[in-house]
C-alpha positions in Angstrom: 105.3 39.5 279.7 103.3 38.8 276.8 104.4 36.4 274.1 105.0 39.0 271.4 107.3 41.4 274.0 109.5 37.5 275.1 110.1 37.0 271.7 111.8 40.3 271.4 113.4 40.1 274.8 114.4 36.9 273.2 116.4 38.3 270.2 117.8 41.2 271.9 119.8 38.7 274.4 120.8 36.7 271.4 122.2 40.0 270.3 124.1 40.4 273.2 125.4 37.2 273.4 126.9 37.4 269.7 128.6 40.7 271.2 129.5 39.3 274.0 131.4 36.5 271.7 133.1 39.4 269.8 134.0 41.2 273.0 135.7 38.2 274.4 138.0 38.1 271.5 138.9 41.6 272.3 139.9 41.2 275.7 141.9 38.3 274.5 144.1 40.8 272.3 144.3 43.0 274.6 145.5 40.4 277.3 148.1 39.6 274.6 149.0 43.3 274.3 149.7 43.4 277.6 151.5 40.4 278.9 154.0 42.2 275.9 153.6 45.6 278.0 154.3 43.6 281.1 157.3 42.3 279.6 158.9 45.6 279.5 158.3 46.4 283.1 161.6 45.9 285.4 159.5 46.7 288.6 156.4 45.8 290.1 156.1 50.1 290.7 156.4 50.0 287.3 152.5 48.4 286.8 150.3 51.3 287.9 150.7 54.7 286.1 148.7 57.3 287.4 149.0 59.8 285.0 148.3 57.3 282.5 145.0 56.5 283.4 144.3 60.0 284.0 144.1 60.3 280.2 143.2 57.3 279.6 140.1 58.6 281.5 139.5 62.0 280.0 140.0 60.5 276.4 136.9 58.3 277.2 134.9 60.9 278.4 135.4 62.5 274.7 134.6 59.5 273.0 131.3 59.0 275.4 130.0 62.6 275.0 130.8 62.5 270.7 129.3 59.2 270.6 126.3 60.1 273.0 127.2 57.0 274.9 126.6 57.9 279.0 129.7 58.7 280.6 129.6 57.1 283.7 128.6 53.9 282.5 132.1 54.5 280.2 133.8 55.9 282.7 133.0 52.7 284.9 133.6 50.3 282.6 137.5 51.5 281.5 137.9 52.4 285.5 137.0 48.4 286.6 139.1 47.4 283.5 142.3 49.1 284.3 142.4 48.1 287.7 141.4 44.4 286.9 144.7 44.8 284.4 146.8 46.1 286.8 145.7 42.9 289.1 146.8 40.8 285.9 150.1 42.3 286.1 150.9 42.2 289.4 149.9 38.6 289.3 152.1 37.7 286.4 154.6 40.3 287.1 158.4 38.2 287.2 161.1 39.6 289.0 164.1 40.1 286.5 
């Protein structure tokens, strides 16, 4: 790689890392958001709602083809999300 081309590779990852930073602070809110969610559930059934990321789903497929982002990287992303959620739920889910 030449000198000029690691200097840009070099500013593009600090890019990403300053992202990365502000994307961390998301996930923190919505962690918060849903350990409140969680609160609310009376039964571990309760977690996983199927029809709810159905359009959960579809309304990022919108998004992705309006913003001209690629839909199965989207798609992906939201799928690994939910599903790492509903692991955090059942994990902290408390019998009531």
């Amino acid at each position: 790689m030449s000198p000029k081309n690691r200097k840009k590779l070099y500013l593009l990852r600090n890019k990403l890392d300053k992202l990365d930073n502000v994307l961390i602070k998301i996930i923190k809110k919505r962690t918060n958001i849903i350990k409140n969610v969680l609160k609310l559930k009376t039964s571990k059934k309760d977690i996983v709602d199927k029809k709810r990321i159905s359009i959960i789903l579809k309304s990022i497929k919108k998004k992705s083809i309006k913003n001209k982002i690629d839909i199965k990287l989207t798609r992906e992303i939201w799928k690994r999300m939910i599903f790492a959620y509903i692991d955090f739920e059942k994990r902290n889910f408390k019998k009531k």
